[in-house]
N, C-alpha and C positions, 0 to 999 in steps of 0.2 A: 813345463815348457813355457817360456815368455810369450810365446805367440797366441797359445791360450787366452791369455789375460787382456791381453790385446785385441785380441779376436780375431789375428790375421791367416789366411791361410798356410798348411804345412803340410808335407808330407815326409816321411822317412820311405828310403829304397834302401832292399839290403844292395853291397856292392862288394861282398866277397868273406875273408874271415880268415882268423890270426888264428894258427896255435899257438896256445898259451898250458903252461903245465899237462903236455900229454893231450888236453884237450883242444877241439876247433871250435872258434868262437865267432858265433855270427859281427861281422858289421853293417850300419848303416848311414847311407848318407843322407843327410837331413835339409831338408831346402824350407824357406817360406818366401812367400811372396807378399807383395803388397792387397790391399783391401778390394777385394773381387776382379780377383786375377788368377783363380783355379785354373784357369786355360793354361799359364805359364805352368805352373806347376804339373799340372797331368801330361803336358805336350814333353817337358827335360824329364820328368818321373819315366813315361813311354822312353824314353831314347836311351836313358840309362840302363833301364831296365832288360837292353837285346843284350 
């Protein structure tokens, strides 16, 4: 993941799931934020997350 390299904050949330050949397949949405801004991130992660 670029944010890694970077060193920026990110989180993934699942937010629901595809079948795909017979089977259900998680997804996830994926956010990052800028440099020390975990608050943005955990505050839309929590909201998405109900």
């Amino acid at each position: 993941m670029p944010a890694n390299l970077a060193g920026l904050p990110a989180i993934s949330v699942p937010c629901g799931s595809v079948k795909e050949g017979g089977a259900e397949l998680p997804i996830g949405f994926q956010m990052t934020a800028p440099h020390f801004r975990e608050d943005l991130l955990l505050k839309t992660g929590f909201a998405l997350g109900k």
